[in-house]
Each structure stands twice: as structure tokens, then as C-alpha cells.
N, C-alpha and C positions, 0 to 999 in steps of 0.2 A: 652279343651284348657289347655295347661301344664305352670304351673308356672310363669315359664322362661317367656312364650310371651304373659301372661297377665302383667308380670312388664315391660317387654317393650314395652307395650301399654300405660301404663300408665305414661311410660315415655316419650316418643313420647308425648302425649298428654299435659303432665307437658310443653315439651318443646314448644309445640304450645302456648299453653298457654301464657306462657312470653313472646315470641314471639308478639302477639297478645296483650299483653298490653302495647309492645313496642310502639305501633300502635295507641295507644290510647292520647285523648289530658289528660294533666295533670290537675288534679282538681283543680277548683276553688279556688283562695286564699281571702281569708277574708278580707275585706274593713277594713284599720285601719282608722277608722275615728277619732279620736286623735292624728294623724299623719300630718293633713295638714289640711287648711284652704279652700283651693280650688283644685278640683279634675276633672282626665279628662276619660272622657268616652272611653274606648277601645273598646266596643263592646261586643255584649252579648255571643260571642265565646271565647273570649279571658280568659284566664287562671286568669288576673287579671283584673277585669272588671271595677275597677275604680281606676287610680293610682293619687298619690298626685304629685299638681304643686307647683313650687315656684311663689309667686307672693312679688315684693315687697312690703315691711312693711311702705317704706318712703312715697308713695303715697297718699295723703291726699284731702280731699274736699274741702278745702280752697285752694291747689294746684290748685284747675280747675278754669282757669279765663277764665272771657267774654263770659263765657253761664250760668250766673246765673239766667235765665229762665227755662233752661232744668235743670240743677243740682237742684232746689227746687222742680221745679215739682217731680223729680223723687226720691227726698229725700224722698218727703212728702208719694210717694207713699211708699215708702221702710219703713217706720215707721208703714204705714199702717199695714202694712204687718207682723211688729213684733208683732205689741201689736195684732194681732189672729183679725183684723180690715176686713174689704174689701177692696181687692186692685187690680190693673186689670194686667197684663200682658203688655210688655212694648215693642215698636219698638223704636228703635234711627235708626234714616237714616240721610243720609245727603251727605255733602263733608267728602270726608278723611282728617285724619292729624287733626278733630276738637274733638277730644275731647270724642267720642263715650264709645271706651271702655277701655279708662284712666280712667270716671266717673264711670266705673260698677265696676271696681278695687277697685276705690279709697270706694265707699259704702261698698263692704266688706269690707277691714282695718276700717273704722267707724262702723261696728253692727258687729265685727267676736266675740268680748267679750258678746256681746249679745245673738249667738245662730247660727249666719247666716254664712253660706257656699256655695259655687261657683262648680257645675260642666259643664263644659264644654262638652258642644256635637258638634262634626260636621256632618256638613248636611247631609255626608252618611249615619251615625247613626240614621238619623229623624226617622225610621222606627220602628227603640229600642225603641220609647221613653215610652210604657208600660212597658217593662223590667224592666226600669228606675227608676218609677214610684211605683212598686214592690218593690224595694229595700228602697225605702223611704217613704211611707208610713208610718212604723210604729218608725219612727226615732223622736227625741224631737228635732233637728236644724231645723232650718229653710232653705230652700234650693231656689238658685238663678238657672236655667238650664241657661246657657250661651252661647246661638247662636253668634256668630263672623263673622261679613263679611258673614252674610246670605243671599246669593240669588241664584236661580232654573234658567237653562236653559228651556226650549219651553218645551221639551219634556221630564221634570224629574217630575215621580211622588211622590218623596220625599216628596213635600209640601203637599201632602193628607193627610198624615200621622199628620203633625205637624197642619192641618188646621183641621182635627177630634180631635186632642185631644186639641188643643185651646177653640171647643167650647162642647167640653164633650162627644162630640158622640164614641167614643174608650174608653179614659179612663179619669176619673177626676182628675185631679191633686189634690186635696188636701187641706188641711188648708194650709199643712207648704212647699208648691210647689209652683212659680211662675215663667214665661218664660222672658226674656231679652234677647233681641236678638240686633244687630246691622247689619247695611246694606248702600249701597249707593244705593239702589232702594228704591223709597216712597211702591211699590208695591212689590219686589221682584221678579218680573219676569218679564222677557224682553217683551216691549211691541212694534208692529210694526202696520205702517202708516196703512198697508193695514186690520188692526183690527179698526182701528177709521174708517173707511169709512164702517164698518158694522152698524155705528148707524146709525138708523132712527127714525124721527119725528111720535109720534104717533096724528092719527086724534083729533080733538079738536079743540075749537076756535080758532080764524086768529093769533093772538098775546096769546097762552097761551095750544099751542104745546106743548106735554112732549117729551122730549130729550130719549130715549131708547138706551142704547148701546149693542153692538153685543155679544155674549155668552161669546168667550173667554176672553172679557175685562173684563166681569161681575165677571166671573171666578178668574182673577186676584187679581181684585180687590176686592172682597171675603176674599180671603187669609189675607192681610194687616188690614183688617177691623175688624179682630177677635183679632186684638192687642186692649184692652180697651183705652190705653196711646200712643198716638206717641208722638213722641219730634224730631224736623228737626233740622240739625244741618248747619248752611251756613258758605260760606269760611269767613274768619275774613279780615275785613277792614285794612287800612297800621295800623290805632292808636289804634286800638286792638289788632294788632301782633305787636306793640313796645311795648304796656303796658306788654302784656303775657313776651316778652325780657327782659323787665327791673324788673320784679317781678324775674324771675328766674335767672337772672344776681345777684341780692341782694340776694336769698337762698346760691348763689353755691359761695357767698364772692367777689365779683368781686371786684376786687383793684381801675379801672379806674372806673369813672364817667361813669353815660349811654350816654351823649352826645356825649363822645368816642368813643363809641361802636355805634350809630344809624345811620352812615352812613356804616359800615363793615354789620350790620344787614340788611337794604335797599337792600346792594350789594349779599348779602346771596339769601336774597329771589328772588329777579331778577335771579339768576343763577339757580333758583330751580322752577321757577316757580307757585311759592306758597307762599300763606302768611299762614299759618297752623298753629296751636300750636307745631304739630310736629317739623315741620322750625324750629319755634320762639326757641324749647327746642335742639335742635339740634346748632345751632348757640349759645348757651349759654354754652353749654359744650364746644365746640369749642373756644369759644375766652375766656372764662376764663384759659382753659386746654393750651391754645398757650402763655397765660400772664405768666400762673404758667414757664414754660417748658424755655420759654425766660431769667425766673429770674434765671433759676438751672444754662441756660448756661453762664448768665454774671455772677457768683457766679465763676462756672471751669472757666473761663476765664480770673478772677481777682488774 
């Protein structure tokens, strides 16, 4: 073979070449973790596999009112967890709008000077979570995984994933690893009538029957069970959604009295259907932002 078309083999080849790395996904970019405080899982394909979120810095624990049951519980567990303590993995379930993962927030801005960092996985992702796991291992922060609005249709096997490496069968999480997740399932997965009608009474005395229930509820409720900590979150009464009003009315400077304001707030929640903290904070930006807006225009109008 003459010269000539061995160089144009080899360039043909060259041009395959580029071609074919055209083709290729682009390398992995380096997690700046000095970069952000809390971080979202893209996936173990993904070019950048953990990018920084903004979360706000105003957010505070003394912010969260009328669940200072669950907020200490889960202080205490969250302390546990700094000082290199035992501390278990956490569900918040409950009603929306109460408060779930305002609190998971508000704990990172309280221990982020300490060590502690937030990523966020969604539920497609549960599968990653060795990946994950991999990557932080040998890191000195502390790390919160942050499930959101977690919960599995009938037929998603997502939650295998998460229910193996809850209780270590996959992979261990770690000293400086722990799961907080939130949900409006106690169980996170849909449960139907025609599963409670698979429990049966096992033989035994007359009055002292054991209850057995049917595989897949068993199953269910498996999953839930491998959280160490639940914390239930329920919808807030009228004078816990005005107190939550009138605390955040005084933050954001309210010029009017609250007794001004608690029949507009009444009427708020009525149209909303909810008395939430959500509501409560949502109506407080609201009628202070309509007080501010009112004075600019009698100001142009003088």
C-alpha cells in the first residue's frame, strides 16, 4: 500500500474519530461544594451530577410556629447527628401547607456553619442512591438526602431501592449521611379497601385473636417503618392559623393592628380552603404588600 492511502486512511480514521467523540456525553464536572449550601441530584448520567440550589438564608426555626412538637423532636434529632451521635432517618407526613419542608430548610440555615448540607433527590433518582452514597462517603460535611413530596404509585419499584438502603441491605449510609424525606402518605403508598379485607384473624383464644394483615399492606407498611423518627403534621386549628398571621404580620412590619387584619385573614382562608401556614404566610405578604401599594398610591395622588 502506497503512501498516499495509508495517509488517507489515516485520515478518514482521524475524521471518524472526532466524529465519534462528537457522540460522546461530555465529562463529568466536579461538584464545587463550596459553592452552595444545598444541592440537587441530576442523576448519575448527567454531566453534572450534583448542582447548587438557592435556598433562602431568611428562613429560621423560630419562623416555624404551632409545630413545636415536631420542630424539637427533630432538632434534637438533627444535633444528634452533628455531634457523630445516633440518630435515625426521619419521615414528616401529614397535611400540606403545614410546615414539612419549611422545617428541613429552616435546620440547614441553623447547622450550615456547622458542616451540614442538603441534597435533594427525586424519587426517579431513588435508584442512584449508592451512587450518591459514593460520592459522600469520604466528605467531612454532614449531609441531609432530601426526599420532597415522597410517595410511589402501586406499581413503582422505586421504593425498593430506598427501603434497602434504609435498612443497610444495599448500601450503608454512613456516619455523616441521613434520609429526611416528606410526604402526605403515613405510608407512602397508595393503599386500597380491597388490601384490608386480605387481613385475617389468626386461631387463638376467643377474645385474644392476633389481627394478620395481607402481604401487600405488610409490604407497605415495611417501607414507612424503616424511617426511625416519624413526625405527623395536622391541618392547624382557626387560632393557630391567626397566631402563625399575626407573628408574620409583625416580621414583615405590618402598619395596621392584627385585629384589622383577622377578619381579611378568616376571609382568605375560606376562599382557600385551608387554614395552612402556607395560607397564613401567603395572606401576610398579601395584605401587608396591598397596605404598602395603597400608601405609594395616596402619596401619586396627593
Amino acid at each position: 500500500m502506497t503512501t498516499t492511502k495509508l495517509d488517507a486512511l489515516f485520515e478518514r480514521a482521524e475524521t471518524l474519530i472526532d466524529h465519534l467523540e462528537t457522540l460522546l456525553p461530555p465529562p463529568p464536572q466536579a461538584v464545587d461544594w463550596n459553592g452552595a449550601l444545598a444541592f440537587k441530584w441530576r442523576g448519575a448520567a448527567h454531566p453534572c451530577k450534583l448542582s447548587g440550589l438557592r435556598i433562602s438564608r431568611k428562613l429560621r426555626l423560630e419562623d416555624m410556629r404551632c409545630i413545636d412538637r415536631q420542630k424539637n423532636r427533630l432538632v434534637r434529632n438533627t444535633r444528634q447527628f452533628m455531634q457523630d451521635l445516633p440518630a435515625n432517618n426521619a419521615l414528616l407526613w401529614g397535611s400540606r401547607g403545614t410546615g414539612k419542608s419549611s422545617l428541613i430548610k429552616a435546620l440547614l440555615n441553623e447547622y450550615a456553619g456547622a458542616g451540614l448540607r442538603l441534597i435533594e433527590v427525586d424519587p426517579q433518582h431513588l435508584h442512584e442512591l449508592p451512587d450518591i452514597l459514593d460520592l459522600l462517603t469520604q466528605r467531612p460535611e454532614k449531609f441531609i438526602l432530601y426526599c420532597d413530596d415522597l410517595s410511589f404509585e402501586a406499581n413503582d419499584g422505586q421504593y425498593k431501592t430506598l427501603k434497602a438502603v434504609l435498612e443497610g441491605s444495599v448500601a450503608e449510609l454512613g456516619r455523616n449521611v441521613l434520609i429526611y424525606a416528606t410526604s402526605n402518605r403515613r405510608h407512602l403508598l397508595p393503599e386500597f379497601q380491597s388490601e384490608n379485607q386480605q387481613a385475617r384473624y389468626l386461631p387463638g383464644n376467643q377474645d385474644q385473636c392476633e389481627l394478620h394483615h395481607g402481604d401487600s399492606v405488610e409490604e407497605k407498611i415495611s417501607l414507612s417503618e424503616r424511617f426511625g423518627l416519624w413526625l405527623s403534621f395536622h391541618p392547624f386549628n382557626q387560632e393557630e392559623y391567626l397566631e402563625i398571621i399575626r407573628y408574620w404580620l409583625q416580621q414583615l412590619g405590618a402598619d395596621d393592628t392584627f385585629e384589622q387584619a383577622r377578619a381579611g385573614a378568616l376571609r382568605f382562608a375560606l376562599e382557600r380552603g385551608s387554614r395552612s401556614g402556607r395560607v397564613a404566610w401567603q395572606f401576610a405578604r398579601d395584605h401587608v404588600g396591598q397596605a404598602a401599594l395603597d400608601k405609594i398610591d395616596e402619596a401619586e395622588q396627593s
